[in-house]
Each structure stands twice: as structure tokens, then as C-alpha cells.
C-alpha positions, 0 to 999 in steps of 0.5 A: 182964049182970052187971059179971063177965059183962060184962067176959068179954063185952067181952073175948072181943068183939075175938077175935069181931071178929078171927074174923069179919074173918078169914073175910071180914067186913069190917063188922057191926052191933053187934047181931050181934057181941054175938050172935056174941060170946054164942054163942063164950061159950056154946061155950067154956062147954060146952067147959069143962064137957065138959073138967072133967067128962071130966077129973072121970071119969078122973083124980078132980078136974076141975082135973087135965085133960090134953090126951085130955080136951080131945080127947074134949071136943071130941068132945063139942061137935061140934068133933072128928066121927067120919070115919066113921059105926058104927065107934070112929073116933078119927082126929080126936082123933089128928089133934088130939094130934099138932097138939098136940104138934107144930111150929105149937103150938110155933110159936103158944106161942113167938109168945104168949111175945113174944120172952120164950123165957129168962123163966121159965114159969110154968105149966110151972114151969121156965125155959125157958133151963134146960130147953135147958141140961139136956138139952144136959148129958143128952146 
């Protein structure tokens, strides 16, 4: 492995230890971990190419994805599978956008900030504390 594959190795390898603990895993071998740990790289790698190329098709530039691409991604690992065989069934990826805009995602976005709600969010360029305060005027 090289030193940049090695260092995403090692820091996806807790997530794995954390994955497999929640489903009951208590103990392994090193061996299958870093097994694990390789396939968990190979998906999210396979998901990261289906996202950029959807992202490539729709809006010109795989860095302008949006969540429909993801979705769609999704679909196209395995992640997101039609309910039903035949038929345009997207009732998994409308599953998916409204986990997405919802409740628990906002819960799991406030629980990644750690208590930092007023600190400034840089990937959404804005303050969070302004945002609230614009539209408690707009209203």
C-alpha cells in the first residue's frame, strides 16, 4: 500500500471496527478487519465514481453533484434497489431524499457540529445564528 493509501486505510479501519461492533462483532483478527476495511474502501470508491459520473452527466462537471446524484449513485452500487422488478420504481430514492431532508439528518448534522451550532459553516458558506435571525426578520 502506498503512504496516501495507507493513511485512508487507517483512517476508515475504526469506522469498520465500529460497523462491525454495532452488528454484534465483538472481536476479529486483524486479517479480516483490513478485509473489511478494503471492501468499505472499494465501495465508497465505486460510489464516488457513480456520483461524479451522474453529477458529469446532468450538470456538466463531476464537482456539481447534488443529493438526486447520490441517489441515483446509490442505485447504481446496490444501496438503493427497485421494490419492484419491471416497472420505473423510485420509491427508494424518494425514501432517500426525504431521509435526507429531514429530521434525523438534521439531528446527525447538529450531533457532527459538537455543540458549535452559532460557528460559521463553511460548507454552506453562512452562519448558522444569521441564517435563524433572517428569517425570524423575514417573517
Amino acid at each position: 500500500m502506498s503512504g496516501q493509501a495507507a493513511i485512508f486505510h487507517a483512517l476508515l479501519r475504526p469506522s469498520m471496527l465500529q460497523i462491525l461492533r454495532a452488528t454484534g462483532y465483538h472481536a476479529t483478527k486483524g486479517a479480516v478487519l483490513d478485509s473489511v476495511t478494503d471492501l468499505a474502501a472499494r465501495y465508497l470508491y465505486a460510489l464516488c465514481e457513480a456520483t461524479a459520473g451522474h453529477a458529469s452527466h446532468n450538470h456538466g462537471t463531476p464537482g456539481d453533484y447534488t443529493v438526486a446524484d447520490i441517489g441515483i449513485a446509490l442505485g447504481d452500487v446496490g444501496a438503493l434497489l427497485p421494490e419492484r422488478r419491471g416497472d420505473e420504481d423510485s420509491r427508494g430514492l424518494d425514501d432517500f431524499l426525504a431521509w435526507f431532508s429531514g429530521p434525523r439528518m438534521r439531528e446527525l448534522m447538529d450531533m457532527g457540529r459538537d455543540g458549535e451550532s452559532d460557528a460559521t459553516d463553511y460548507l454552506a458558506g453562512q452562519n448558522s445564528a444569521q441564517e435563524e435571525a433572517q428569517q425570524n426578520w423575514r417573517r
